[in-house]
Structure formats: C-alpha cells, structure tokens
N, C-alpha and C positions, 0 to 999 in steps of 0.2 A: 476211571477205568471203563473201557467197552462190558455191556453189559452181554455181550454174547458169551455162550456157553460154550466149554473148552474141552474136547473129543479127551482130555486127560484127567484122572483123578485130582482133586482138588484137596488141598489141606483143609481142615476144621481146625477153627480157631476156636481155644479152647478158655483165654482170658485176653481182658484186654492188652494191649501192646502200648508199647511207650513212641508216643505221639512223633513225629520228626517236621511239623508242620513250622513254618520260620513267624515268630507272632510278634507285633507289632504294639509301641507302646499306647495307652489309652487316653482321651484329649476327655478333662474336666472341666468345660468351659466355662468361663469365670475364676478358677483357679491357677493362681502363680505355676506356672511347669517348673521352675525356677528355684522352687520354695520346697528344700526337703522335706519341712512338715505338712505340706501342704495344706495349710491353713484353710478351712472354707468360711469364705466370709458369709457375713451374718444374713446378708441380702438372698443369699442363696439355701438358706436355710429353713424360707417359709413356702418350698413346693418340691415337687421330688427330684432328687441330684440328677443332672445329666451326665449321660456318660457314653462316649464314643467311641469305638471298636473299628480300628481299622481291617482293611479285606488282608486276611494272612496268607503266604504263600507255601504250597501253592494251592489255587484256590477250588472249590469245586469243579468238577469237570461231567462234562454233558452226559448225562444215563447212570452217571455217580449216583451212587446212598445219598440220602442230605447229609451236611456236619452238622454237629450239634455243637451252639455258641453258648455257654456258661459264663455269668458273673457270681463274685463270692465277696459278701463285706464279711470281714472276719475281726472281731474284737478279744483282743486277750489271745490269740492261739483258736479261735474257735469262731466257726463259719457262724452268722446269727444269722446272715440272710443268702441266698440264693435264686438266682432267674435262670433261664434258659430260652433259646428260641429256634427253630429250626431253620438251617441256611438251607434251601433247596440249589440242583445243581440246575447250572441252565441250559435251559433256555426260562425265561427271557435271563439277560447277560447280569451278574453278580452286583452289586452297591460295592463303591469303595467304599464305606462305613457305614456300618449299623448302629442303631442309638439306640440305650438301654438304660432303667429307669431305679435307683435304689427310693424308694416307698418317702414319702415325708414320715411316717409313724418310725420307719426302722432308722434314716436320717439322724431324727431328735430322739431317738431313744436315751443318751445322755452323753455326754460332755467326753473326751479323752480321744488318742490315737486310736487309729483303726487300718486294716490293711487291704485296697482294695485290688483284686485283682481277676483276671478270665482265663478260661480253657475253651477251647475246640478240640472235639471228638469226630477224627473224622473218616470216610469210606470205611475203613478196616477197623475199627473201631480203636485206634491208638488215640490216646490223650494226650494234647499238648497247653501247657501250663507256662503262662506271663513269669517270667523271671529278668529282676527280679516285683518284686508287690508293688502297687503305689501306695505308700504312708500318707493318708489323711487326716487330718484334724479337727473336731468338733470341740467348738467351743461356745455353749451358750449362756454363760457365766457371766454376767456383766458386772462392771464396775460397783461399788456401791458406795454412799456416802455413810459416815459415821455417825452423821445427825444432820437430818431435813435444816439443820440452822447453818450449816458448815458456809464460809463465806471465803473468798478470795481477802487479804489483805497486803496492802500498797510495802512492796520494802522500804521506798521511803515515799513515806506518805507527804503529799502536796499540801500546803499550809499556806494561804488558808485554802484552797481552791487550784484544781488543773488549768493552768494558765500556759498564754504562750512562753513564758519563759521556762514552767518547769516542763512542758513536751519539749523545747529545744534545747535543754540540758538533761531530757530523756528523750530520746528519738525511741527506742522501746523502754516502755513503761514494765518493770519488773513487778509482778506479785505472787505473793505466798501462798501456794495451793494445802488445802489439808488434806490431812491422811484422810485415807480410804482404803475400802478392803479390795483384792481383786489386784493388786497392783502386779504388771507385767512390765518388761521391755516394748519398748513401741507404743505406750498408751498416750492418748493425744488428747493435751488440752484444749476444748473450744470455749469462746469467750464469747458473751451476748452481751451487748449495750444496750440499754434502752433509758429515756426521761421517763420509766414507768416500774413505780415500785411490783408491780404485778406484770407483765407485758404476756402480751401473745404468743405465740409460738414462732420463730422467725430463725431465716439464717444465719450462722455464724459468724461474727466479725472478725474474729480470727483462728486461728490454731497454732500450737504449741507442741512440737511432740519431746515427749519425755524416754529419750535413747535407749536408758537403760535403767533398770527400775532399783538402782543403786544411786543414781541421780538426785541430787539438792530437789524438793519438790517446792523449784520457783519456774515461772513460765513468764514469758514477754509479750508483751502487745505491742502491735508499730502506732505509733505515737496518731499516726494516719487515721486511726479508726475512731476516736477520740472526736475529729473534728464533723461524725456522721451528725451527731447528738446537738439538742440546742444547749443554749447557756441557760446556768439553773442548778435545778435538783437533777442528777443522774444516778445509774446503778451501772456496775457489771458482775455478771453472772459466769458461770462456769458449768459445763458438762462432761465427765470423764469418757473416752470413745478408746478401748482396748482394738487390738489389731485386726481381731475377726468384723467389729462395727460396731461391737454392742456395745449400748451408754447408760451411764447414771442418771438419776431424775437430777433434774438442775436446779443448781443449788440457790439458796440464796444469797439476795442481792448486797454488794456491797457500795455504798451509798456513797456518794460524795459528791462536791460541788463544782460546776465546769464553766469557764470566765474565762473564752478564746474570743480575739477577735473575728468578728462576720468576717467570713469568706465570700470575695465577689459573688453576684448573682450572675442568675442564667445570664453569658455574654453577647452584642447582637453580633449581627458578621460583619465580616468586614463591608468596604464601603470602595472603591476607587475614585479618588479625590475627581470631580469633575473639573477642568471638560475633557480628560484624560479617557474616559470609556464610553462619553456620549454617543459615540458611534461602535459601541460596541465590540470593541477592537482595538489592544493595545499594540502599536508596531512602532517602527524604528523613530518616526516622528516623534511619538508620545515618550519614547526613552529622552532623546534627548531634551526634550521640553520638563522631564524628570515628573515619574511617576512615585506617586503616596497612595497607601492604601489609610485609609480613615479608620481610627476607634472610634467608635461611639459612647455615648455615658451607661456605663453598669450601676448597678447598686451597689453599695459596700465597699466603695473606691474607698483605699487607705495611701496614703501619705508615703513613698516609698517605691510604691507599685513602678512595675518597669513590664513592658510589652517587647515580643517579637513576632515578626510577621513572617510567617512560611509562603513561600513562592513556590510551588511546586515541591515541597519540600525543604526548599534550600532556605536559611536563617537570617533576616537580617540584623544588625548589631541589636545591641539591647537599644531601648528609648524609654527616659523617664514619660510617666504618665502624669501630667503636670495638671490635667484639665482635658476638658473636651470639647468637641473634637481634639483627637491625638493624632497628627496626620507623622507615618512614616515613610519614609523613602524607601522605593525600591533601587539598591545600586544596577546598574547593566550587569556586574559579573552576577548578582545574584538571580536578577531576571534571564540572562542567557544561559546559564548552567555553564558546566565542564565544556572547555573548546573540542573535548573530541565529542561531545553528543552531536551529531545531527538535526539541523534546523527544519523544522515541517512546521505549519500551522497546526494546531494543538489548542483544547481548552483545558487548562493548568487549575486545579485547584490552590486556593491560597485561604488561610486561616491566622489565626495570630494566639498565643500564650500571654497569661499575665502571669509577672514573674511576682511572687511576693516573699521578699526574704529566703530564707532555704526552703520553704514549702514546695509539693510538688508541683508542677504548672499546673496555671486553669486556663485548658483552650477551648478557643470558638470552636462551632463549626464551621467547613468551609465552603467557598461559592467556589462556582467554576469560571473562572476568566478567558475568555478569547486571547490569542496571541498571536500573532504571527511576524516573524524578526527575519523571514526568508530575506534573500537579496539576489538580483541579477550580478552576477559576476562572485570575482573572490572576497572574501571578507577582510577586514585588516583588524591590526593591531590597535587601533585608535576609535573602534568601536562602542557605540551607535553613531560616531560624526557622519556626517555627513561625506565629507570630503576621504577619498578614499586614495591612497599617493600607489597602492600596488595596483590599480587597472591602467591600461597601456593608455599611453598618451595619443591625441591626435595627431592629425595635420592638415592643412588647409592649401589646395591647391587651387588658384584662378584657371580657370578652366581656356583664358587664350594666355596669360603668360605663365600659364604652364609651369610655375616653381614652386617648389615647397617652401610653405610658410609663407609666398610674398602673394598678395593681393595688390591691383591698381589701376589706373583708368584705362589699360587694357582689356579688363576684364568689363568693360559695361558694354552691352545689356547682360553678355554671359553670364556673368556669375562665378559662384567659384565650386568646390566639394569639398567638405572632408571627408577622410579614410582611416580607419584605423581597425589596430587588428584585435580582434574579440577576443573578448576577456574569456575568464575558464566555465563552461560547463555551461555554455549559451543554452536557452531553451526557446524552442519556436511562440514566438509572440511576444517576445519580451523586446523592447523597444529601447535605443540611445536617440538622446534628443539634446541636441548642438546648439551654442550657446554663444553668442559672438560680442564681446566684451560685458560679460553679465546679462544680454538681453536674449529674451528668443523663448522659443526656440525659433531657429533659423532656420535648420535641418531636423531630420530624423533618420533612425534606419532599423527597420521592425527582423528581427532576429528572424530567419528560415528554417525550415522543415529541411535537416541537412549540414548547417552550418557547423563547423567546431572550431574549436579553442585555438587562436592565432593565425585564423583565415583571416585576410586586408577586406574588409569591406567599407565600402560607398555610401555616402550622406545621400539624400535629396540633394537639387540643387539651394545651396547659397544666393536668393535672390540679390541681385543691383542696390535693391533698394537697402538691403539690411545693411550692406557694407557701407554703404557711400555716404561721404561727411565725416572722414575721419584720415588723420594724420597722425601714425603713429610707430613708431620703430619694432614696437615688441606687445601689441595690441593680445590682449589673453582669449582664447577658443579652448573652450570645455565643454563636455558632454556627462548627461546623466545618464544612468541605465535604469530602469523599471520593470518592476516584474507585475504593476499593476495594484504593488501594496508597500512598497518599498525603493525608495531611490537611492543610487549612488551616486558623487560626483568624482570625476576623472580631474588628475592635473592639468594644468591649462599648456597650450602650444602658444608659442608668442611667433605672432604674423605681423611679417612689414608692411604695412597700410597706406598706401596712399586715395585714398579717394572722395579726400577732403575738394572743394569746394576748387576751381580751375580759376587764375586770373585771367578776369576776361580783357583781352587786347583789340586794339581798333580793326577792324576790316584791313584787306590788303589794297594797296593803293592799286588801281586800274593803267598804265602807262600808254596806251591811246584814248582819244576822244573818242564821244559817240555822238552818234550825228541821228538825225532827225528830231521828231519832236517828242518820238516816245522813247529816245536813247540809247541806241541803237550801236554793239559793235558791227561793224560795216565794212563795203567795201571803201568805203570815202572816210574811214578814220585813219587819225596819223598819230605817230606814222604808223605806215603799211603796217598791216599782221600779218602778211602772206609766209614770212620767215619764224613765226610763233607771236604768241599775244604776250607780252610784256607787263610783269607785276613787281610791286618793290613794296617794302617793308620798313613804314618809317622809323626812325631812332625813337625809342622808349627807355625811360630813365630803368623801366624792370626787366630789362635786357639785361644777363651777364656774361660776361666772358665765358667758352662751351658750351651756352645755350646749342640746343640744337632743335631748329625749326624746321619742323615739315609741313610742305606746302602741296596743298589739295587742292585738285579741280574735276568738276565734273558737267555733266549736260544733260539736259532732256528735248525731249522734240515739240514739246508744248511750251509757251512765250511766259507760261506765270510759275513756272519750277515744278512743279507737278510731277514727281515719280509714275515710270519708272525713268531712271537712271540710262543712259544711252552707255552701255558695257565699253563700247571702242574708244568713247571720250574720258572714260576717267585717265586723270595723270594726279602723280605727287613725285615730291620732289624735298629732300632733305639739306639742307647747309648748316652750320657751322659758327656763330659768331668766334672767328678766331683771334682775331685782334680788337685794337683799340679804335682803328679807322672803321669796321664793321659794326662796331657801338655807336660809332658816329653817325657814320651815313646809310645804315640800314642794309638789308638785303636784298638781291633782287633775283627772279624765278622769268624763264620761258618756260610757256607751253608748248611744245612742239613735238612731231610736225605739225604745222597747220594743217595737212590733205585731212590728216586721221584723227588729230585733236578737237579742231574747231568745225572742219568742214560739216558733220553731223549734223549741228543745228545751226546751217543755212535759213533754213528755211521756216522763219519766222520762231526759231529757237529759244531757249534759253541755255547759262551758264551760272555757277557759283563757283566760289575761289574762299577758302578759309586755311587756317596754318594752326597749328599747334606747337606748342615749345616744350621741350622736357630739359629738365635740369637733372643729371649726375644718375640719365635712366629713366627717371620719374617725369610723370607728366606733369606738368605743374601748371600749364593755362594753354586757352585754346580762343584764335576769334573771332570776334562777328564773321560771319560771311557776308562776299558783295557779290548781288545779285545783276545781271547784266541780261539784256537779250541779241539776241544776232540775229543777223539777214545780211545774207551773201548774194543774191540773187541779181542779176541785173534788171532793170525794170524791160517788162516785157518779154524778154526771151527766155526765163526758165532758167540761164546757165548762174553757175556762182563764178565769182571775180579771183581772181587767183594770177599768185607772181608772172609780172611781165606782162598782163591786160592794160589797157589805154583806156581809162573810167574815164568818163566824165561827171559831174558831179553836181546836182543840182544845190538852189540856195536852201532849200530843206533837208539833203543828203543824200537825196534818190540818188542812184549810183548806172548807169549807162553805162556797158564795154561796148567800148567801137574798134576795139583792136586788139592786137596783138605783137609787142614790138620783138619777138624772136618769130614773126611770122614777114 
C-alpha cells in the first residue's frame, strides 16, 4: 500500500485479521517431497535442517510495513520451536526464497513425528498459515544387534569350501540374518567380505533390502562378489542400515573356506596382426587382405576360455582361446557397421572380452584404431572387393577411326580416349586411371571443381605405343577410381584391337627405267612418264581375295627424301584384289597427271611409293617403300621435258629437247 496519508478518517484495527496472502509449499532439501512421512535421513541429522520458504503472493509492495515470515516445529500438538525474520518491502526487489534454519539441538531433541510448518503476517497485520503442515520424521534409533557374537549363516552351507560349482548352482548365495531389535520395513542388509578375521572398515559388497519387516530374515549375495576375495580362509560380515541411514555395529564374521578358480589377470590390449596397421591405417586393401586383431598371453588362462573382439562396438563371433597369440578376424560387415552409417575417416576404438563359462566378461581396455573405408564412387554389394560391377562402364574411342570400342592402325601415332560417365557423388581431386588389358595406367582423369554424377568425361590420351602389338576381338579396358586411400575397379569395355604387328610386303615394282648413273626417273626413261609414272604390285602368296590395297605417293624437292613433303605431289590410290587373275598377275597404279604429280620434283627431286593392304577393314600390312629420284630438266636450258618434246638422249641419259612435234 502507498504510504501517503488519506484527507479521510481511517479505521483502527483493533485485533488481528485473518491473513488472505496465497502461501506456497516449503522445499526440505534432501528429503523425499514424495514421502508422506517424510523421513529425514540420518545424513541430515548432524547440522541444522534446511528449510525453504518460497516468496508468497502477493508479495511486499514498495513503502509497505515489512511482513513478518514465521516457522513452527510443533511435536505432539505443541509448537517446541519457533523462528521469525523480517521480509522488508522493496526496494531493493524481494528473493524468490528465504531459507530458515530448525537448530540441530531442537532437530535431535528425540525420535518421532513432528509437524513443520509457516505463517506470514502481513501490512495489516492479517495472519496467513501453510495448510496443510509438512509431517516430518526423526528417527535416530538404530538398528541393534542381539549379541556382538550374531553372525550371518549360509542356508546351505558349501562343503567343503565356495567353489565354482556351488556359486554356479548359487548365482545368489542365500544367508540367514538374526534377529535384532529396531527392525522396520525397508531395513537393508550390507554384506562385507574380507580374507580378514578382523578387517578394516571398507565399503559394502553388497546390499540386501528386507521390504517388509514381516519378511523371512534371509538376504542374497550375487555370487559376483565372492570372487573379490582370495582363495583360503574368508569371512562375511553384516550391518543392519534402517531407512533414515542409521546402522548396527558389524557383526561378526562368518567364516568359511573359498576354492575359485583364478580369474584372468590384468588383460594386454589388443594388438593388429601386422603388416595390417604398419602404416597406421586400416583401409579397403587391408580388409580384403583380412584383418585380426591379436590376444596376447594373460595370466590365469583356463582351458575353455573363448574371446571377443569389439570393433567399435560391433562383436565379432566367439574364438576359442587355444594359445597365444590368439589372432581373431575382423569380418568387413563387422569392421563397416550398419550400411546406412556413413563412411568418414574415424579412429574406432577396439577392445576384446574373455568369455569364461557363464561368468561375467573380463574385458581389455581399448586402443584407438585408424580407419578409413571411404571410396571414390558408389559402394557395392560385394564389398571390400575390389572390383565394383555398379560404376559405369567405359569406352574406348581411336581418336582417327573415330568408333566406339574399335581401336587400329588408324589410329597410330594418334592414339585413342576413353570416356565415361562419373560415377555418384564425384569429388574434386579424386582421380580414374585407365587400364588397357591389365596394363597401365594408360590414361587418367582427375575429378573437377564442378563436375557431378553422369557427366561423359575424357581420359588423357591413349598413347600408340600402349595400344600397339595387339590383335584382339574383345581386348578388356578398365579404370579405377581413388580417393587417394581407396581404390575401385570398374567393369571392363571389350575394344576391337588391331595393332598387332603389320605384314611387311616387298616395295612396289617401279614400271620405267632410270637412267643415269645415280638413277634417275627421266626424261629418257621408258617408256615415257609424260602420261603418269607406272607401278605394279607383284603376286604374293598373302595376297587374298578382297584384299584392298592402297597405293601412296609422294615427293620432296631435295634428291635424298628429306621432308617436308611437297603438298601438290601427294597421290594414293585404292584397288581391289577382285578375282583370281588379280592373285595372279598383281596390281597395277598410275600416278597422274604428270604436270601436277611428278612435275614438282623436276629438279633434281625425289619420290617414294608404298601401299598398304587391309583385310575385312583392318589393316593387316604395309610395304617397304621405293625410293627413286627425278630430273626433268633438259640439259642446259632450265626447261623440263614434257608429252610430245623430241629428247635426245645421251649414253649416260642426259636428256636434250630439240623439239617439239605438235609445234
């Protein structure tokens, strides 16, 4: 309320009023909220009870009276203790909760229900009161034994000695607890083992809780705790722990004798079989080359023992442990995981268990292994192989006979490409490298910044030299892909091959003389060449019917063949062996014209003439070439000799025109 003063008479409040403030329940912490009696355990019983009051509504307001915050422990009907503290109003702004303190003297004052609860008194002095109480419990009564001698006894007692066979026709071990006073619902038996008729003070091996205090007072041990202890003289012991914490003094020992076999020693870790992780990195090579992880020798190996090896987890079958080293395989489905995980480079923990009979496992710790199983391209069904049959197949094009799949002596010096259309989920730098009947790589072609999934891309060229020496119908081209840690290999394109080895055939027969003394086609050879130079192709038994022979000529302007090539004199020219008279007597080729053919190199020139044969397309041989030189020239006048001159002709074959018989 505004504390200003009101130009009107004001009532006098003459007792207090009944509070209307809305009060909120109070936070015991450490105690159950849960728990009608609200039990206070025992932990909380050696300082003074905490107790939390949250802010009630509604709450102070600015130039307000303070409220005043009350707690009340009341035992029996009757308040024994009482606090209060003043809420001022704000400024500065209110606590969501104030915390208030029942005394440790008043606390342990003694044992039984009590009912805690608060009021706030506030501005006008009305009282408002927590409804309904919290019911708290004090209980520091503990358990107590009957006689410092009281001991646990076995309900069936082990004869002569706890051995593996009576823990495994007792997985819990049943014993007889004795009476004691104090006994409630919820009191929990703990059990202490020790090889010490006297021992220490030490934690609990087990616990026992006894539901309801109507309950057979037998309790169970898991068979487990049994094998903490050495073989020998043992004890266990017992403490009684009621629900608030409190405990009996512990009793004594019940004695008996313990004959388990040793349980493996500390295990080493595992090991990967080398030369498996020499390089520090298990990947698709090392799978299929098949990957073991190594046991090594433990102490206390028994006869029976069987190991499993975890791979990230995942199990692989059991393996007797026969000796040591124990090498186990890792399968690919256990080293790859579930096919919808995601493949990334990762280092995998991997650990192994020894299985001994129904005991619980004894595992290693684990090492962390390198992995990485990535791949260029998609992955298949027949994984870690190598060979991958779902990435697209090649093909192989000679880059002058131009066919898919066919390669052949067209193609020399060119070469050839292959193309094919990428695989899924290309990544820039990952590389296919081409493969030409198992050999190679031949080609390559490095993935781009850009490229996706079933774009046609282009090899390198296919060198001459890789192809050549080979006759084959269905010759295999494959490519791998790599990511730089992992290869794939593609199905093979089968390419028709010719570029095996050419039959070589004689030179073309020359059909005029040469004259001089360095050989000379002329104008004094015969006959005439003025009408074309005349060549012929003798009978060869490797001549066949539809051979088809093409016949090449060409020229230079220098007398010893020396490129370059004179462009206007090349000629070629194709036939036919079509009959059986053509087997016989051979083929024959002009040059022609002469003005354009041979006129070129006049002038102390040369020529060559070679032919090639293809059989059914294919080139199958090619032959010597004959090398000739020319001089057209008349001696002394500069002109060349040409149809219808009047030569004269010396006995060396100098050639003189003195005429002209269409002049």
């Amino acid at each position: 309320m505004s504390g200003t003063s009101k130009p009107t008479t004001q009532a006098v409040v003459t007792q207090p009023e009944q509070g209307v403030l809305n009060l909120f329940p109070m936070t015991i912490p450490g105690v159950d909220p849960l728990d009608p009696n609200g039990l206070i355990p025992a932990a909380l019983m050696l300082s003074p009870l905490q107790v939390q009051v949250p802010m009630w509504t509604p709450p102070p307001e600015p130039l307000d009276t303070p409220h005043i915050l009350m707690i009340y422990w009341e035992r029996a009907g009757t308040v024994v203790y009482s606090d209060s503290i003043i809420v001022q109003s704000p400024p500065p702004p209110v606590p969501d909760m104030y915390t208030l303190f029942i005394p440790l003297l008043v606390l342990r004052a003694q044992s039984g229900p009590v009912e805690l609860y608060y009021s706030v008194t506030d501005s006008f002095g009305g009282r408002s009161e927590l409804n309904p109480k919290r019911t708290l419990t004090v209980d520091m009564d503990a358990p107590q034994l009957l006689n410092p001698a009281d001991q646990l006894t076995f309900v069936v007692p082990p004869a002569p000695a706890v051995d593996e066979a009576y823990l495994a026709s007792h997985p819990q071990v049943a014993l007889h607890v004795p009476p004691y006073s104090g006994r409630n619902d919820g009191d929990t038996i703990h059990f202490y083992l020790s090889n010490l008729a006297n021992p220490p003070v030490a934690g609990e091996d087990g616990v026992y809780e006894l539901v309801s205090s109507a309950d057979p007072l037998i309790a169970t041990l898991d068979a487990a705790a049994f094998r903490t202890l050495s073989n020998g003289d043992a004890y266990v012991f017992f403490r009684v722990f009621d629900k608030a914490g409190n405990f009996s003094d512990r009793s004594a020992g019940l004695p008996f004798q313990l004959a388990l076999t040793a349980m493996p020693g500390q295990l080493p870790l595992a090991q990967i079989v080398p030369p498996r992780y020499d390089d520090l990195l298990i990947n698709r090579e090392d799978a299929r080359a098949s990957v073991f992880v190594r046991i090594g020798s433990y102490t206390d190996w028994a006869a029976g023992d069987e190991v499993i090896v975890y791979w990230k987890g995942r199990p692989t079958v059991r393996h007797p442990v026969n000796g040591f080293p124990t090498d186990v395989e890792v399968p690919w489905a256990v080293m790859r995981g579930p096919l919808t995980d995601p493949l990334v480079p990762e280092a995998v923990p991997v650990r192994y268990e020894i299985i001994r009979g129904g005991l619980p496992p004894f595992p290693s710790f684990n090492i962390l292994v390198n992995v990485n199983l990535t791949v260029a391209g998609q992955d298949h069904a027949n994984a870690p192989a190598l060979f991958n049959p779902d990435l697209p197949v090649p093909q192989v094009w000679g880059l002058v006979s131009n066919t898919q799949n066919v390669v052949n002596h067209n193609d020399n010096p060119a070469g050839a490409r292959a193309r094919v259309l990428l695989y899924e989920n290309p990544l820039p730098g990952e590389i296919l490298r081409f493969y030409w009947n198992g050999t190679g790589p031949v080609a390559s072609y490095t993935v781009q910044l850009g490229d996706v999934a079933g774009q046609l891309v282009f090899s390198t060229v296919i060198p001459w030299a890789a192809m050549a020496g080979f006759i084959h119908p269905a010759l295999p081209v494959y490519y791998t892909t790599s990511n730089g840690v992992n290869d794939q290999q593609s199905d093979n394109a089968l390419v028709n091959v010719n570029t095996g080895a050419l039959i070589s055939f004689p030179a073309p027969l020359l059909n005029h003389t040469l004259v001089g003394p360095a050989g000379y086609l002329g104008c004094c050879s015969k006959p005439e060449i003025f009408l074309g130079v005349e060549w012929s192709l003798a009978p060869d038994d490797r001549f066949e019917l539809n051979d088809v022979v093409t016949f090449f000529w060409e020229g230079f302007l220098v007398n010893n063949w020396e490129p370059p090539v004179i462009e206007e004199s090349r000629y070629d020219d194709s036939k036919t062996f079509s009959t059986d008279a053509d087997l016989m007597n051979g083929l024959h080729f002009r040059v022609a014209p002469y003005e354009e053919k041979v006129v070129p190199m006049r002038n102390y020139g040369s020529a060559r003439a070679w032919y090639q044969v293809r059989r059914r397309g294919a080139l199958i041989g090619e032959s010597l070439p004959r090398r000739i030189r020319v001089d057209l020239l008349s001696a002394g006048s500069g002109q060349y000799c040409k149809l219808g001159d009047v030569i004269v002709c010396s006995n060396d074959g100098v050639a003189t025109i003195i005429g002209n018989k269409s002049n």
